[in-house]
C-alpha positions as CSV (number, residue, x, y, z in Angstrom):
1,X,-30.8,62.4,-32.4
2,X,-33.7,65.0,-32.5
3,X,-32.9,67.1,-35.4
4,X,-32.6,70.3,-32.8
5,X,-29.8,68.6,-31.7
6,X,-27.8,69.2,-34.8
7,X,-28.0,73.0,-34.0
8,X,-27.9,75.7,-36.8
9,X,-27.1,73.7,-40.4
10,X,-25.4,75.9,-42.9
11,X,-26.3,74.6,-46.5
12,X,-23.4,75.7,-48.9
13,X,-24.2,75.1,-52.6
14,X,-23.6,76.9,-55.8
15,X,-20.1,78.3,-55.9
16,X,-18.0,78.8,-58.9
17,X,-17.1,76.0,-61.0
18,X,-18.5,74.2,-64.1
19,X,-20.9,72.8,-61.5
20,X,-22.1,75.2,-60.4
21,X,-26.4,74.7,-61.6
22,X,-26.0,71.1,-60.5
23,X,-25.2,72.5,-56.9
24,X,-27.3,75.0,-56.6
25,X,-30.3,72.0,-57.2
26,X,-28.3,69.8,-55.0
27,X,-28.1,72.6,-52.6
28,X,-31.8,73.4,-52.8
29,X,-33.4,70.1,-52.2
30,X,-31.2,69.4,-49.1
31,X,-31.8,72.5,-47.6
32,X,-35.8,72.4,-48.6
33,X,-36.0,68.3,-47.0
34,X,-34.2,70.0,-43.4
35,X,-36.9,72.6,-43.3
36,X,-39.3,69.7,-43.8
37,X,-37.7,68.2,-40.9
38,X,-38.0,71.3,-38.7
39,X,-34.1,72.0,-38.6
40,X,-32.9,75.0,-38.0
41,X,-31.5,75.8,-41.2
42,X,-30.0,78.4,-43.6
43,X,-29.1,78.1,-47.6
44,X,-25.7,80.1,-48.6
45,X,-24.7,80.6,-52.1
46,X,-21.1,80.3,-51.9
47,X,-19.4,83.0,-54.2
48,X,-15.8,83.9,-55.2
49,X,-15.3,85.1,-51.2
50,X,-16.6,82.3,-49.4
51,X,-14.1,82.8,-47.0
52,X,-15.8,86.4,-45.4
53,X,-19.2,84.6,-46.5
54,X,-18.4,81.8,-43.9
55,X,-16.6,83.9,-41.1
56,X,-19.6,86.1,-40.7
57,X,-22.2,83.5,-40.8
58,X,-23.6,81.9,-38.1
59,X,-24.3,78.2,-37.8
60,X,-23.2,75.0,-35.9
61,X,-22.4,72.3,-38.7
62,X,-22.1,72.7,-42.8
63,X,-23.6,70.2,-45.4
64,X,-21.5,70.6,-48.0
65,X,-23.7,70.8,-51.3
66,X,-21.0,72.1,-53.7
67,X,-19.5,70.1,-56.4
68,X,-16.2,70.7,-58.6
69,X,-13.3,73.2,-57.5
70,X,-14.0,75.0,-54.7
71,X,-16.4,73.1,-53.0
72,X,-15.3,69.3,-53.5
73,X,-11.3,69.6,-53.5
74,X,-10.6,70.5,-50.4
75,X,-10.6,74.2,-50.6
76,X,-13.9,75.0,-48.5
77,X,-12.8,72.0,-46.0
78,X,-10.0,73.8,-44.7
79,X,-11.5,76.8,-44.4
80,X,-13.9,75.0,-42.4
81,X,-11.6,73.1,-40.3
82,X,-9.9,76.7,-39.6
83,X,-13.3,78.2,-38.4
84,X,-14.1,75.1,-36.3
85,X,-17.1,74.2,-37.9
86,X,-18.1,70.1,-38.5
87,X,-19.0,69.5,-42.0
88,X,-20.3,66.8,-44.3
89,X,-17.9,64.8,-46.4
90,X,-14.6,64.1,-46.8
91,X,-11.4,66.2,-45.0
92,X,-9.2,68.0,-47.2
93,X,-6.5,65.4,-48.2
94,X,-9.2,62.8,-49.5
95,X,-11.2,65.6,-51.1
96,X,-8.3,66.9,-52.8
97,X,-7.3,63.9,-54.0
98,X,-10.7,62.5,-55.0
99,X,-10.9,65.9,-57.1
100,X,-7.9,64.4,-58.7
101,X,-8.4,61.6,-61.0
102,X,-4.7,61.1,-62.3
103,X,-3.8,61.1,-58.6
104,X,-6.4,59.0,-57.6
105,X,-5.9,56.5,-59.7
106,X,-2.1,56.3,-58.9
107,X,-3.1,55.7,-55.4
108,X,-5.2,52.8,-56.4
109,X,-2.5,51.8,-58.6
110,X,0.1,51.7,-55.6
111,X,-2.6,50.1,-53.7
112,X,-3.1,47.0,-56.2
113,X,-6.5,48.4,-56.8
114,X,-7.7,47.8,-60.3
115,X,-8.2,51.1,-62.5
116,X,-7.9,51.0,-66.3
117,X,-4.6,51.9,-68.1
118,X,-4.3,56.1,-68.7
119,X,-1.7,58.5,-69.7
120,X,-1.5,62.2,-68.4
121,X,-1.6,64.2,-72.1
122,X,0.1,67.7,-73.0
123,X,0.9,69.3,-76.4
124,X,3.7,67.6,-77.4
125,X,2.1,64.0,-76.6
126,X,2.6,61.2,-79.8
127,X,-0.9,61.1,-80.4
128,X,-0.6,57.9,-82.5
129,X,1.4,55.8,-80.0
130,X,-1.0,56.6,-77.6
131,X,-4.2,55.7,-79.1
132,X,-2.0,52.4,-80.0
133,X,-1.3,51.6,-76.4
134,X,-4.8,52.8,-75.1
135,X,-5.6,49.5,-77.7
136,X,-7.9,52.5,-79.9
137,X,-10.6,52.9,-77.8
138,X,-10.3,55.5,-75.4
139,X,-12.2,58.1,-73.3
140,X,-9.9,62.0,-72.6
141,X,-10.7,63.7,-69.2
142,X,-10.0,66.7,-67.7
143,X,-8.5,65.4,-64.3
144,X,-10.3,68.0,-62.3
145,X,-13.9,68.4,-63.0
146,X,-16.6,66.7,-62.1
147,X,-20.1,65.7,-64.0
148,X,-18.4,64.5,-67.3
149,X,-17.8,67.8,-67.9
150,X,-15.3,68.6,-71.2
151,X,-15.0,64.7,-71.7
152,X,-15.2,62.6,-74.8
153,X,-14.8,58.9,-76.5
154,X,-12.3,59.2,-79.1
155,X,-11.0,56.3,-81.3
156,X,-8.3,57.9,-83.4
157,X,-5.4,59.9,-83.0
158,X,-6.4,62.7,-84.4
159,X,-9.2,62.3,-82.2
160,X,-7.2,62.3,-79.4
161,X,-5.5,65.5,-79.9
162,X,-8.6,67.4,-80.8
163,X,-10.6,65.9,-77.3
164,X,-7.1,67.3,-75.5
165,X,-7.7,70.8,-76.7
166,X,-11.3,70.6,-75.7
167,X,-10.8,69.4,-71.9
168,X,-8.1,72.0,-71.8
169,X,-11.0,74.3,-71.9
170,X,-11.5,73.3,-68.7
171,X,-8.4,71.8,-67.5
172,X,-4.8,72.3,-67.4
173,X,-4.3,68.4,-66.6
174,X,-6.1,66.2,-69.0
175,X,-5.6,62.3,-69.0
176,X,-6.5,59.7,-71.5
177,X,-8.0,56.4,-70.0
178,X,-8.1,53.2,-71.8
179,X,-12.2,52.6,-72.5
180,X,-13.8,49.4,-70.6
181,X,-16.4,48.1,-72.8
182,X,-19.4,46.4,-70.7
183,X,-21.7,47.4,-67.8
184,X,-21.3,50.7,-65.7
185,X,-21.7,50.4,-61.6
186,X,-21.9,52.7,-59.0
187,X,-21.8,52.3,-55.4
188,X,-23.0,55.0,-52.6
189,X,-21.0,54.6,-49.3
190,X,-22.6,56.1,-46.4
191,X,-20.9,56.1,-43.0
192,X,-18.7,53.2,-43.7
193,X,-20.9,51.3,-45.8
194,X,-21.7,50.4,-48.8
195,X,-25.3,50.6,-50.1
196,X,-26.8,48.7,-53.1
197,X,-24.9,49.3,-56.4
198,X,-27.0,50.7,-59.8
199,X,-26.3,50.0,-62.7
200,X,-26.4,53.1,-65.1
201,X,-28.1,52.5,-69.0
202,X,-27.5,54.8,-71.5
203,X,-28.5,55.5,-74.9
204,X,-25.2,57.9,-75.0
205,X,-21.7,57.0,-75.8
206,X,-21.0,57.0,-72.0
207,X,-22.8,58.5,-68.8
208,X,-22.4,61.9,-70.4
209,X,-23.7,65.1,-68.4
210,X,-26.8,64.9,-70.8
211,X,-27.4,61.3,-69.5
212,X,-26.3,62.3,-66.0
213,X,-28.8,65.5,-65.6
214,X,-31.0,66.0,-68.8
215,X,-32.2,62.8,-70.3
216,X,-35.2,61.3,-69.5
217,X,-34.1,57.6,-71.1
218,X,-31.3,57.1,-68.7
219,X,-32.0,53.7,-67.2
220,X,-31.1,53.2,-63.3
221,X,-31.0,49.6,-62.2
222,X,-31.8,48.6,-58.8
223,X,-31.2,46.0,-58.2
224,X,-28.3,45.9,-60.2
225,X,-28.8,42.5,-61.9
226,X,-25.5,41.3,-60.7
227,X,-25.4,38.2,-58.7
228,X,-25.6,38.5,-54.8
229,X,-21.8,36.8,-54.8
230,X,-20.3,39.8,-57.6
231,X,-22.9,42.6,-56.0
232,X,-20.5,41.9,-52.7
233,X,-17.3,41.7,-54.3
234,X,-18.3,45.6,-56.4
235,X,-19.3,46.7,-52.9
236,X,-16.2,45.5,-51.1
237,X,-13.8,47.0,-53.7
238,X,-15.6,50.3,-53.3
239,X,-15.3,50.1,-49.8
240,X,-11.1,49.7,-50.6
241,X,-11.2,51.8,-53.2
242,X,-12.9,55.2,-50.4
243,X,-11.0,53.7,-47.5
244,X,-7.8,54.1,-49.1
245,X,-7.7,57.8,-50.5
246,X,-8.9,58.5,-46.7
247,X,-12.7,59.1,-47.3
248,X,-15.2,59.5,-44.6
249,X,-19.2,60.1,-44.2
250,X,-20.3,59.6,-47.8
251,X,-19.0,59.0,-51.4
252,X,-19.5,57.4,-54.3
253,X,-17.2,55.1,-56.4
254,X,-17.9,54.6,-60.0
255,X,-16.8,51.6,-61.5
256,X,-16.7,49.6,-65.1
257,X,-17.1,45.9,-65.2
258,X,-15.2,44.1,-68.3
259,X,-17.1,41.9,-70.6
260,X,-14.8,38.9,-68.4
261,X,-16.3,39.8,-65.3
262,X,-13.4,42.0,-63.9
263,X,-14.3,45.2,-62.3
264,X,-12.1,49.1,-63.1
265,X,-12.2,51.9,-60.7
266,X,-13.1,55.2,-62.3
267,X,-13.3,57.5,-59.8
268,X,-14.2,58.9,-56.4
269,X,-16.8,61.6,-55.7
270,X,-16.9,62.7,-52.2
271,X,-19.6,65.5,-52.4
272,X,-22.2,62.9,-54.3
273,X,-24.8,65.2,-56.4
274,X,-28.4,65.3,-54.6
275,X,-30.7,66.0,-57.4
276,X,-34.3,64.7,-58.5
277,X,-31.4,62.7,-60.8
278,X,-28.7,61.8,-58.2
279,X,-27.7,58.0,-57.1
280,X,-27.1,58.2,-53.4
281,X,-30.4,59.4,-52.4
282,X,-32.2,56.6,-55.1
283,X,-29.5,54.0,-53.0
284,X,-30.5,54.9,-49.7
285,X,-34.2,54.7,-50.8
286,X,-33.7,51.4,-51.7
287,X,-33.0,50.2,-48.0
288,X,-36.2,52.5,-47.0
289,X,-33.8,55.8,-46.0
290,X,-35.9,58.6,-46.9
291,X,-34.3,61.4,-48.3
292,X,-34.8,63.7,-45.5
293,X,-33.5,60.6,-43.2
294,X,-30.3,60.3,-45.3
295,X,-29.6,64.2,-44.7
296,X,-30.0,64.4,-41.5
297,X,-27.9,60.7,-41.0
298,X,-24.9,62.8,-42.7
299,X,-25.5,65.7,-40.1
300,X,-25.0,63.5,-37.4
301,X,-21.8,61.6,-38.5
302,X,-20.3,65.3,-39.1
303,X,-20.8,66.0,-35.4
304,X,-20.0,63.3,-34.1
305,X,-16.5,62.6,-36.4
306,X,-13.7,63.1,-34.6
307,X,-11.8,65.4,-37.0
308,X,-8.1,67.3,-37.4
């Protein structure tokens, strides 16, 4: 498809959650590799009304740059599907459930996926029972952000209580998730398929937002340095793990692999980040999919998905 074909591309980054400076970068180098291309293009800076931002722009198809609430639960989807418009990404069930991580992983659960033990926490929680049955290692997440934002490794229970507080800073529903000690995958689905897994390094006490945006000793391995057998089996459960909370054009599945060999589901991201930092684009690259290429290849699938 000639990228006139696409029409008028809205870019919507920023908007209003913790993520906010991650999208806005995400945001940016999408919308500076379409003018590269010679698309027709237009950056917009969601704000608190996106939804008279949206009705009184014009444009033919959205790539959906926004991370967090607002932008990657299923919120700006709907307005979207109300106005028409093809978009990049999930719909708004699998976005709001991907946004979701307690959900999520009782979906995979029901679906005999593997996902490590957790417990959805609140004040009154017995802090010492838990840390027993989360075997003393585990990692406290606020179920609704994105970026490892507000999470933290916490061995004890007094540890566990304090990390509750602090990802209610950002959440109202925190969970504690038994910690997986050995390597950390991730896999980039694009269109229904799974592109070579990385294996993240870090000097940190997990892929932290520091690791994630900031660090320069963050190692990225690609190949992953998992056999070619084990490579297909991570990519394959990744596929499951998108297919069955409903995703469509492009995701990410973040998964643990056990010092036996067994693989965890972590998590779903459906609007992927597409920084100078971010996985997807440093996936796609490695089967020679420029960035530019893997923007406009998302376009495309939008308009031609049969949505609703």
């Amino acid at each position: 498809m000639n990228v006139a074909a696409l029409g008028k591309i809205a870019v919507l980054m920023g908007g209003t959650s913790a993520e906010r400076a991650v999208s806005l970068k995400s945001g940016q180098a999408v919308y500076s590799a379409l003018q590269q291309s010679g698309a027709d293009v237009v950056a917009i800076d969601i704000q608190a009304h996106a939804i008279e931002q949206l009705t009184g722009a014009d444009f033919d198809v959205a790539f959906i740059a926004l991370h967090g609430r607002g932008g990657e639960d299923g919120t700006i989807q709907g307005v979207l599907e109300w106005l028409d418009k093809p978009y990049t990404g999930s719909g708004v069930m699998a976005s709001a459930l991907a946004m979701d991580k307690w959900r999520t992983k009782l979906i995979w659960q029901a679906a005999g996926l593997p996902t490590p033990k957790a417990f959805l926490l609140n004040a009154d929680s017995d802090w010492s029972y838990l840390i027993d049955e989360l075997n003393t290692d585990a990692i406290v997440k606020p179920a609704r952000e994105g970026s490892s934002i507000g999470m933290r490794k916490v061995h004890t229970a007094d540890e566990l209580r304090d990390s509750f507080k602090f990802a209610c800073e950002y959440d109202g529903l925190v969970l504690a998730e038994s910690w997986v000690q050995g390597a950390e995958f991730t896999v980039a689905i694009v269109d229904g398929k799974a592109l070579p897994a990385i294996q993240l390094k870090t000097s940190h006490a997990f892929y932290d937002y520091d690791a994630k945006y900031q660090a320069n000793d963050t190692q990225y391995l690609l190949p992953c340095g998992l056999p070619a057998d084990k490579e297909m089996e991570l990519q394959q459960l990744a596929l499951k793990a998108f297919d069955v909370i409903g995703g469509q054009g492009w995701g990410r599945i973040d998964v643990m692999q056990d010092q036996n060999g067994q693989f965890w589901l972590l998590e779903a991201n459906t609007s992927p980040g597409m920084t100078d930092h971010s996985l997807v684009p440093m996936a796609a690259a490695a089967i020679g999919m420029t960035f530019p290429q893997l923007v406009i290849n998302l376009l495309i699938e939008a308009r031609g998905r049969n949505r609703g």
